[in-house]
VOLUMKOL-443350 format. One line per field, with one value per residue: x, y, z of N, C-alpha, C in turn; residue in one letter. Coordinates in pm, 1 decimal, decimal comma, always signed. Atoms other than C-alpha are relative to their C-alpha. Layout:
# VOLUMKOL-443350
n_xx X  ... .
n_yy Y  ... .
n_zz Z  ... .
ca_xx X  ... .
ca_yy Y  ... .
ca_zz Z  ... .
c_xx X  ... .
c_yy Y  ... .
c_zz Z  ... .
rest A  ... .
# end
This chain:
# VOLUMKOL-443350
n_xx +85,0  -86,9  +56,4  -54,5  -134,8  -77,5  -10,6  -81,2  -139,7  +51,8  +52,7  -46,1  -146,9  -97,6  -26,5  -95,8  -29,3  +134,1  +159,2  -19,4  +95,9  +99,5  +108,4  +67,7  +70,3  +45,1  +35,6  +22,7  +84,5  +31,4  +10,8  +126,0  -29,8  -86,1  +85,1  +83,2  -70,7  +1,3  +114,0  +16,3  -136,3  -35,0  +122,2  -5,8  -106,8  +23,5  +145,0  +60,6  -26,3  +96,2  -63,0  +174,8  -91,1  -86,3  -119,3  -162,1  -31,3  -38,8  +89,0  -36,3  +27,2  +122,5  -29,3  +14,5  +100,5  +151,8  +14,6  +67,7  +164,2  +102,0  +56,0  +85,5  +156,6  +3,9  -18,6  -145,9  +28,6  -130,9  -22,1  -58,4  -159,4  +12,3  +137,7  +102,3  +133,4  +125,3  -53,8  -62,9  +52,2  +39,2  -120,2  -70,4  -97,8  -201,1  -142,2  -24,9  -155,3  -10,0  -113,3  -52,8  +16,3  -76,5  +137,7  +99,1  +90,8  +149,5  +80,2  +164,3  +111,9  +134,4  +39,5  +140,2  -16,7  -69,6  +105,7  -66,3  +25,0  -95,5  -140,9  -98,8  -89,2  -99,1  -68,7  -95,9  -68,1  -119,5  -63,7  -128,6  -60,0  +151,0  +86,3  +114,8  +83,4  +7,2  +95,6  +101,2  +70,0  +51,5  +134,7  +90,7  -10,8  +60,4  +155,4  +32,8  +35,5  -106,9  -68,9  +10,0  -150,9  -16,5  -36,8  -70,3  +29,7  -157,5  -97,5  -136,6  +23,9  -81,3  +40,8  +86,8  +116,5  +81,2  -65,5  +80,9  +119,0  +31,2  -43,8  +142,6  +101,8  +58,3  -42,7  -33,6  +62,5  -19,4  +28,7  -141,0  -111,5  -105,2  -100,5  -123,0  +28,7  -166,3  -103,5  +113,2  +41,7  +159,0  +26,3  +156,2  -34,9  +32,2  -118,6  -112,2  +19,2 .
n_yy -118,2  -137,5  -115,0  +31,3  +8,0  -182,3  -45,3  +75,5  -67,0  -111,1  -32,5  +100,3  -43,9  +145,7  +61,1  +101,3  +112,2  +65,9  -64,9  -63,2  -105,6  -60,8  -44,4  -102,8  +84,0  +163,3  +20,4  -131,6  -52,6  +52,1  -26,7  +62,7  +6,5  +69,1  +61,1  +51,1  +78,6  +106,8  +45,1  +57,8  +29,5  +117,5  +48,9  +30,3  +106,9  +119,7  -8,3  +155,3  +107,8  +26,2  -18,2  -58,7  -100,1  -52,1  +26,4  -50,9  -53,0  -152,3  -123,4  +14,3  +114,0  -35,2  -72,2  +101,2  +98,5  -50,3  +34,2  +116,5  +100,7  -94,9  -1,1  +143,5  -20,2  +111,5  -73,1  +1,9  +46,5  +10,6  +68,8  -109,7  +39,2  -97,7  -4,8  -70,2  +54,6  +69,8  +149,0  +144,5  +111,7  +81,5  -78,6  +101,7  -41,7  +56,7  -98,9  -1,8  -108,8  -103,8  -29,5  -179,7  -98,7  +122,3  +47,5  +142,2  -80,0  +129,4  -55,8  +68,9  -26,7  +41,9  +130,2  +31,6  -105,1  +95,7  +158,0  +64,0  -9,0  -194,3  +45,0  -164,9  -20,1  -73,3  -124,2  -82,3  -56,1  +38,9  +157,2  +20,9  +165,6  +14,4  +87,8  -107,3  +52,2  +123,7  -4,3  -27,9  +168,8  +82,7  -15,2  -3,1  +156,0  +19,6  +8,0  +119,2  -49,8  +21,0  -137,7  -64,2  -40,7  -136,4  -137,9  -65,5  -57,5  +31,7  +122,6  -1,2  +126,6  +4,0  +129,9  +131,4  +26,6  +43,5  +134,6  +100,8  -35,4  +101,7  +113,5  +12,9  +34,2  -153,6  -120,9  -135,0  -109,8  -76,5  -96,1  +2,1  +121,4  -30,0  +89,4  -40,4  -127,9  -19,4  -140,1  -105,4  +0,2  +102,7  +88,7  +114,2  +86,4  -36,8  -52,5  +143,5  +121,0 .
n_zz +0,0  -8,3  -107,4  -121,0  +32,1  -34,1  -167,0  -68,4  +53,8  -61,7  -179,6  -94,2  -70,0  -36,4  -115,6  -28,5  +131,7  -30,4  -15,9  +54,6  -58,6  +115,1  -113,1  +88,6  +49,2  -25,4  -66,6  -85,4  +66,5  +144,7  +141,3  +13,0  +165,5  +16,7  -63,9  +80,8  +118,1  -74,1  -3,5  +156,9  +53,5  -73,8  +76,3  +156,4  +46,2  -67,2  +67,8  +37,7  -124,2  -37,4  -115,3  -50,4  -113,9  -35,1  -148,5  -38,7  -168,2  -43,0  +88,1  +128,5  +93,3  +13,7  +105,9  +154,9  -10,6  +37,3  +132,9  +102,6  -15,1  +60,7  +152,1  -52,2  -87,7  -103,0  -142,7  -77,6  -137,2  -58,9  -148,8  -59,1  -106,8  -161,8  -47,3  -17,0  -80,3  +59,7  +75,5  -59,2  +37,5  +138,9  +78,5  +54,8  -11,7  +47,5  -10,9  +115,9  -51,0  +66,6  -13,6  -28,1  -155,0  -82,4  -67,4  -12,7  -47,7  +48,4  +107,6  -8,6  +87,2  -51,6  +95,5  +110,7  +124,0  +93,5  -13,9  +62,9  +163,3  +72,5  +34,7  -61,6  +15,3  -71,8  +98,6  -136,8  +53,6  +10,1  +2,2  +0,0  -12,1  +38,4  -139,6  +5,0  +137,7  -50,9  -88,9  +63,8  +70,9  -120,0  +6,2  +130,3  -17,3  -143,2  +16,5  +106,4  +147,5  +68,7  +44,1  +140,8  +86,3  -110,2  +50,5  -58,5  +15,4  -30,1  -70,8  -7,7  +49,4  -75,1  -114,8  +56,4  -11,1  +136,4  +11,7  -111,3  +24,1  +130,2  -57,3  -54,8  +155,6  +85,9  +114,9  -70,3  +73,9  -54,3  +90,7  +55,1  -47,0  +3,4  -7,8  -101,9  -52,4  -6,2  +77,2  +36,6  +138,7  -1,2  +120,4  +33,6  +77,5  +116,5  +41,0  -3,9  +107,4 .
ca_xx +0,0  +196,7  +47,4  +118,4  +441,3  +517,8  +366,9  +596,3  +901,7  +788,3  +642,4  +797,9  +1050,0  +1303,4  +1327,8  +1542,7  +1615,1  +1304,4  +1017,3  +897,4  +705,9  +390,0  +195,0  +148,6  -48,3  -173,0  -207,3  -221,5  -308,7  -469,1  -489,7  -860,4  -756,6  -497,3  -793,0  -1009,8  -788,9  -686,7  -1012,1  -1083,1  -766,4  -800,2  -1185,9  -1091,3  -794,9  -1073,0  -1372,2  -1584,4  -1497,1  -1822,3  -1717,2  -2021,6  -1764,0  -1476,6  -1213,7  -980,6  -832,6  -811,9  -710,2  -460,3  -643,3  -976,7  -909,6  -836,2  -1074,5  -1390,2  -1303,6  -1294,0  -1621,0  -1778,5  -1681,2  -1771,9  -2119,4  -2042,2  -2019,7  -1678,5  -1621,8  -1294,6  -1144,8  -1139,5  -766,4  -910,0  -1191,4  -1533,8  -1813,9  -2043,1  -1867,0  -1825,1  -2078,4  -2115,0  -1715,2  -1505,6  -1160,9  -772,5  -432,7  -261,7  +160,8  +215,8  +572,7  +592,2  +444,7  +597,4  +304,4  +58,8  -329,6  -675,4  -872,8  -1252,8  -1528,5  -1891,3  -2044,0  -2331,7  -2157,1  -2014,5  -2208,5  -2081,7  -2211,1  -1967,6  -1706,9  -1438,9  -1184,1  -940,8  -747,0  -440,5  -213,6  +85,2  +244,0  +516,4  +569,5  +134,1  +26,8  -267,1  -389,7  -350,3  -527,3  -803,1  -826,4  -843,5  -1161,6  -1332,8  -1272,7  -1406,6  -1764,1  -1705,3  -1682,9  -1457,8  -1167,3  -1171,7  -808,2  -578,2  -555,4  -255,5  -195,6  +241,0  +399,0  +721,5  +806,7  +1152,5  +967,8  +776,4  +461,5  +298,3  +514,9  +366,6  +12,5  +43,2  +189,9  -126,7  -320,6  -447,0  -466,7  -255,4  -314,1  -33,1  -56,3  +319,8  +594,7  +875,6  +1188,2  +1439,8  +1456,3  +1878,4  +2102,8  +1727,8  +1654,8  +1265,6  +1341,8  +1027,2  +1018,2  +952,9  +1269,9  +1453,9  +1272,0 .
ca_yy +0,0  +295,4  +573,8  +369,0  +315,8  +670,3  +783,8  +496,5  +670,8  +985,4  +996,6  +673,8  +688,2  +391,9  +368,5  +72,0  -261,3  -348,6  -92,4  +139,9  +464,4  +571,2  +762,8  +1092,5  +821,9  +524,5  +460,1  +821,6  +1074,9  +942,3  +983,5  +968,0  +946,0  +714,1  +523,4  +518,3  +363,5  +94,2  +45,9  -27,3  -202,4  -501,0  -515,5  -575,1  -835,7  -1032,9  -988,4  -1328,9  -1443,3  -1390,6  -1196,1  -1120,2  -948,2  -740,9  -827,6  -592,4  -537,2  -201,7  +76,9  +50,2  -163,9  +22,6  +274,0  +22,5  -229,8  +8,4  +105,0  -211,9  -322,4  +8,2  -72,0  -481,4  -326,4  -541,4  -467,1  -430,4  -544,6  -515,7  -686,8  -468,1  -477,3  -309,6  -428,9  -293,9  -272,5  -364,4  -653,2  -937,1  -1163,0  -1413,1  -1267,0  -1483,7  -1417,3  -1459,8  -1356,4  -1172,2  -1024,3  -716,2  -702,5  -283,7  -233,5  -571,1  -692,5  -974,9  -787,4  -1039,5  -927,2  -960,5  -977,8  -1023,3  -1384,2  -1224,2  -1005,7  -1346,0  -1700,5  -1986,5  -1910,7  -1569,7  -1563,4  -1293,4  -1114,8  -1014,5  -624,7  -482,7  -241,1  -398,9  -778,9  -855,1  -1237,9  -1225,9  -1295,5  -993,9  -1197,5  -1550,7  -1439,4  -1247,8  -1620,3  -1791,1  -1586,2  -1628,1  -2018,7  -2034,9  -1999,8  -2249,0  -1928,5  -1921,3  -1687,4  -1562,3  -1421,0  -1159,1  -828,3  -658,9  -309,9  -327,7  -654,9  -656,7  -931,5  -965,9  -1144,2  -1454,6  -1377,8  -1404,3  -1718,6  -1872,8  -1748,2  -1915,6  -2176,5  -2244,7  -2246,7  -1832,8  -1627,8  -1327,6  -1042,5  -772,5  -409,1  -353,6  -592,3  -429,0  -639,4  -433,4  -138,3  -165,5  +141,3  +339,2  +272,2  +104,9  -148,9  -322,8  -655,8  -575,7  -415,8  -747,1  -945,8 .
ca_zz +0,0  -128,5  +79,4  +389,3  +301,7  +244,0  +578,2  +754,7  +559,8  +626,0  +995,5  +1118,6  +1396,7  +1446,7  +1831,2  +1845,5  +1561,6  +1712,6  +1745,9  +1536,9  +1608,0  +1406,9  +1701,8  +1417,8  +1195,3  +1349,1  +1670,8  +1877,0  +1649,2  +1309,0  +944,0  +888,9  +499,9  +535,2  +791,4  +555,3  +247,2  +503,1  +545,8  +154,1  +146,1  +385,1  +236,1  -107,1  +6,3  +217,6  -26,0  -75,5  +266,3  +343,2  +682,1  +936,3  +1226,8  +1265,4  +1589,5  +1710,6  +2038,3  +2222,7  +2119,2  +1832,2  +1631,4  +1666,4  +1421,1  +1098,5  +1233,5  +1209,4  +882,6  +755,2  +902,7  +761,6  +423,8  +494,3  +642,3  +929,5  +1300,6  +1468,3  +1802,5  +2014,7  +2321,7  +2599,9  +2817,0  +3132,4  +3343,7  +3302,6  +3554,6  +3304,2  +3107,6  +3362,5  +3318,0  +2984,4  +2885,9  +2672,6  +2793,3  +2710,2  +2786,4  +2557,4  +2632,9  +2469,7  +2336,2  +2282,3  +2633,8  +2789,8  +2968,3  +3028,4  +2977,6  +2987,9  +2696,9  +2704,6  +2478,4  +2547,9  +2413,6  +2318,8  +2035,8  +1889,7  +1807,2  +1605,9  +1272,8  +1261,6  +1034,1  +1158,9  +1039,0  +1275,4  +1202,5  +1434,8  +1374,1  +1439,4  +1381,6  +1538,4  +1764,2  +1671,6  +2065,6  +2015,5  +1691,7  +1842,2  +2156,4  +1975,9  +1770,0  +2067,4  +2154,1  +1816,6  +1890,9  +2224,3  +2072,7  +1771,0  +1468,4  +1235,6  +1192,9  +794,0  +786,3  +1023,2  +858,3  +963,9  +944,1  +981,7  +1017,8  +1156,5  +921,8  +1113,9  +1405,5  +1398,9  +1414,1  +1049,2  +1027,0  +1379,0  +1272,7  +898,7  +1054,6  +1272,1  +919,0  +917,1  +662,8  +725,2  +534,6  +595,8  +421,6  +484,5  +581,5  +728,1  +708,6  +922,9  +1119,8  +1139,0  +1143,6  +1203,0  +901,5  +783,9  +501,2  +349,3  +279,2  -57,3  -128,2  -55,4  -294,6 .
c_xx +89,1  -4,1  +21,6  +112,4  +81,6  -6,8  +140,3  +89,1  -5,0  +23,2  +93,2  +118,1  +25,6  +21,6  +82,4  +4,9  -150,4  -152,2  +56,7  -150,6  -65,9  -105,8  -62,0  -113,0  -129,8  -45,1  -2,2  -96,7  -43,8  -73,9  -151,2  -8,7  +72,9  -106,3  -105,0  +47,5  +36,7  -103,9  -74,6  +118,0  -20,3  -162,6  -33,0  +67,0  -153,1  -126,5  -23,1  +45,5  -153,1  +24,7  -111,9  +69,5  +153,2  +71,2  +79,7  +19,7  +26,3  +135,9  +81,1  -38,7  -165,4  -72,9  -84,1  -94,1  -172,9  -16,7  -39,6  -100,2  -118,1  +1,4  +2,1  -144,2  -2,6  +32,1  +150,5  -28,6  +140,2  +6,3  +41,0  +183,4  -32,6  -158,2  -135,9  -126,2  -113,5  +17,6  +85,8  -98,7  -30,0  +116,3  +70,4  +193,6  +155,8  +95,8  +64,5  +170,7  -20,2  +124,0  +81,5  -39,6  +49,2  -87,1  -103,6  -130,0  -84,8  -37,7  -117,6  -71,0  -142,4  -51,4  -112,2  +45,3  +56,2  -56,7  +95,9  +2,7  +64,7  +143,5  +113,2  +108,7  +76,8  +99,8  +107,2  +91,9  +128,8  +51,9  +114,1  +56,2  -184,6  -67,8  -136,3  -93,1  -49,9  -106,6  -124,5  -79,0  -60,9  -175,6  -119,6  -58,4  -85,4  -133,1  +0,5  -13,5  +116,7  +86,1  +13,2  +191,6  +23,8  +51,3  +100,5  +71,6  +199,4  +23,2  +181,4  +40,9  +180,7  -1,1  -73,6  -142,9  -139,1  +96,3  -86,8  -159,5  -60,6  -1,5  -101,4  -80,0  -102,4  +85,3  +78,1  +32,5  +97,8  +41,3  +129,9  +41,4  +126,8  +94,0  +112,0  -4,7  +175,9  +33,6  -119,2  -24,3  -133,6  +83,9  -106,2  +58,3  +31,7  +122,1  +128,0  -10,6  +98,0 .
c_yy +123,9  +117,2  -28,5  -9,0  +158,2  +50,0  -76,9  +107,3  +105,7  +56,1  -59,9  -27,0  -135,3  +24,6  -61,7  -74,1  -60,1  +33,1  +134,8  +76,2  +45,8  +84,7  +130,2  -66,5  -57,8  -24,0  +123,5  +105,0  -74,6  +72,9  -23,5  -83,0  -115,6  -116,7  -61,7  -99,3  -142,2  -96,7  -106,9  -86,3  -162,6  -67,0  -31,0  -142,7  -96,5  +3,9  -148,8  -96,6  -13,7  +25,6  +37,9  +103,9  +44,4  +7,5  +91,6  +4,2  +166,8  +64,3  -1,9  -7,2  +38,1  +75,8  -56,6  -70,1  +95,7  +43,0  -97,0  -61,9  +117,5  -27,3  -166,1  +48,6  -103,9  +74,6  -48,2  +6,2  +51,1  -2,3  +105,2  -114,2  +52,3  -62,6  +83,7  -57,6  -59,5  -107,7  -83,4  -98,9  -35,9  +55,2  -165,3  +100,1  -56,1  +75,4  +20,8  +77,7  +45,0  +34,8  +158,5  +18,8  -98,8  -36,3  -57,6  +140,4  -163,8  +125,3  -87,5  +79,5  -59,8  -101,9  +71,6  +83,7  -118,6  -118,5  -98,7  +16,9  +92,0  -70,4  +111,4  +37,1  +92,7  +132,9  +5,6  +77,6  +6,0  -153,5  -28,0  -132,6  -29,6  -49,9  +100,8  -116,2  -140,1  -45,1  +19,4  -149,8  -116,8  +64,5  -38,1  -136,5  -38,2  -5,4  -59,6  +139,6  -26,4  +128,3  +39,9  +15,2  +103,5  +84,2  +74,8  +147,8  +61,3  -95,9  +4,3  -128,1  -92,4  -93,1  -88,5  +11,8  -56,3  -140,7  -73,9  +4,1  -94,4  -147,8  -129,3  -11,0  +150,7  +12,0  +80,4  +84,9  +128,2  +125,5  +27,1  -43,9  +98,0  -108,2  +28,3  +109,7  -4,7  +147,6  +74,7  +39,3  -56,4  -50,0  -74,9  -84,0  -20,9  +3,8  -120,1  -81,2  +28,7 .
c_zz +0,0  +57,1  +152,8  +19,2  +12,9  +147,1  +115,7  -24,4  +56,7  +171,3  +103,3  +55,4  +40,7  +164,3  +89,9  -161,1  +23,4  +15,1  -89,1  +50,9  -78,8  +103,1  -150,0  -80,9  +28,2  +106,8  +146,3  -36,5  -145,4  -123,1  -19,3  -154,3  +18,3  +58,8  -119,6  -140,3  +67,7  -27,6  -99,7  -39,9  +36,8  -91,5  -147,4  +29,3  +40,5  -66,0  -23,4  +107,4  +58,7  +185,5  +37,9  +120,6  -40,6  +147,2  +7,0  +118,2  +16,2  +35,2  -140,1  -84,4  -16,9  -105,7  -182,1  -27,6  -58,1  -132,2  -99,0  +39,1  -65,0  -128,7  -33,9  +72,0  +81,1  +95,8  -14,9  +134,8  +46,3  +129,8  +69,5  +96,9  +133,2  +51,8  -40,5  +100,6  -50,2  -132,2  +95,0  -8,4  -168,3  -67,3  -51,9  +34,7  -16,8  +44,3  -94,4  +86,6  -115,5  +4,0  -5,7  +179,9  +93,6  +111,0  -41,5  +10,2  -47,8  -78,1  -7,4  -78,7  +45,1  -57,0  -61,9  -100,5  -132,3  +20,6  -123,7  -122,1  +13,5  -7,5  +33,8  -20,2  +83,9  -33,7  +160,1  -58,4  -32,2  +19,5  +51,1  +94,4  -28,9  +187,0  -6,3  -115,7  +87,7  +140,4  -37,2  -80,1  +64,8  +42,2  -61,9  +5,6  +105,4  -45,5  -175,5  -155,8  -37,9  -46,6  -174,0  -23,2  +138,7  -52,6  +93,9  -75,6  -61,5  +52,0  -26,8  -33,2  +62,5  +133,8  -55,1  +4,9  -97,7  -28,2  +75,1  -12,2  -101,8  +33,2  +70,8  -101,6  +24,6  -72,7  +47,0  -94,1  +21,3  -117,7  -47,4  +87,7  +18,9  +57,3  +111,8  +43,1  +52,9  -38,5  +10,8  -106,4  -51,5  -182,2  -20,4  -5,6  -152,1  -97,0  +48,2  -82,6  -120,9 .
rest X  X  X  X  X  X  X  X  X  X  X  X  X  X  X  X  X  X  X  X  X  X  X  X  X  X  X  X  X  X  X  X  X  X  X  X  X  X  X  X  X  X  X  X  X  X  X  X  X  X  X  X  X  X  X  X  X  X  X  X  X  X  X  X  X  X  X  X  X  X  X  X  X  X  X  X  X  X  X  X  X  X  X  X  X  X  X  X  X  X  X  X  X  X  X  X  X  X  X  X  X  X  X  X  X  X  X  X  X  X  X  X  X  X  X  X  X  X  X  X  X  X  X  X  X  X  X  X  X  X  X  X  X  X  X  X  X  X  X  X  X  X  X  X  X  X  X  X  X  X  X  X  X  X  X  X  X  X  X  X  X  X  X  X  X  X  X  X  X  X  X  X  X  X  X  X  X  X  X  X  X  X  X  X  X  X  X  X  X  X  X  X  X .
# end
């Protein structure tokens, strides 16, 4: 996706070899434009899946995800990470570690937003060992639907995560693949082939 790509180049601050910073974008402030092309982006790759939900977890992943369930005319859902007083009974819940913030969060979703007949395509904004996706899959599972594919928004194709994901037998769907973030530098995958 050449417009995402640019912004990365652009906006995106190297950190470390290992994280990369898109807060102007993506997950702080956001591109509504760039949101919305996403949006049309992931819903073209996953057309004829016959998708009835949208998964994301909070808040990253809330963004991309509602897009693409607006232009799938499908609901979007997403796992909360924080208690709520009024989502504890009938929750489907998982643990998920979070390798940018280095911490274990439960992530909960309500059963009654998900039944067996839903097919669901999972969105996040970032890929990188996949425990956000894998957890989120685990949810989807817990009530017998079927996951569709995991739209990802940046996979850090450097870690394992779209490997351990495929691997498992998803789809994974990612807009852009960055290969290396060496020397603070963003190489695509792309540009290796």
């Amino acid at each position: 996706m050449k417009l995402l790509k640019e912004k990365v180049m652009t906006e995106g601050i190297v950190l470390s070899d290992q994280v990369l910073k898109v807060d102007s974008f993506l997950n702080h402030q956001m591109d509504p434009e760039l949101m919305r092309e996403i949006g049309g982006e992931f819903a073209r790759r996953f057309a004829g899946e016959e998708i009835t939900k949208v998964l994301t977890i909070e808040s990253s992943g809330i963004a991309p995800a509602i897009m693409t369930a607006l232009e799938l005319k499908v609901p979007m859902i997403f796992a909360r990470k924080h208690k709520s007083l009024t989502l504890k009974d009938d929750i489907l819940v998982e643990k998920v570690y979070s390798f940018t913030k280095r911490e274990t969060n439960e992530i909960t979703v309500s059963k009654k937003f998900l039944s067996d007949s839903d097919r669901v395509l999972i969105i996040d904004d970032f890929l990188a060992n996949g425990e956000a996706a894998f957890g989120l899959a685990r949810i989807v599972e817990q009530v017998g639907a079927a996951v569709v594919g995991v739209g990802i928004v940046i996979e850090k194709s450097f870690q394992p995560g779209a490997r351990l994901l495929v691997e498992a037998g998803y789809r994974v769907d990612s807009l852009v693949r960055v290969a290396s973030l060496e020397d603070g530098v963003v190489t695509f995958a792309d540009e290796l082939d």
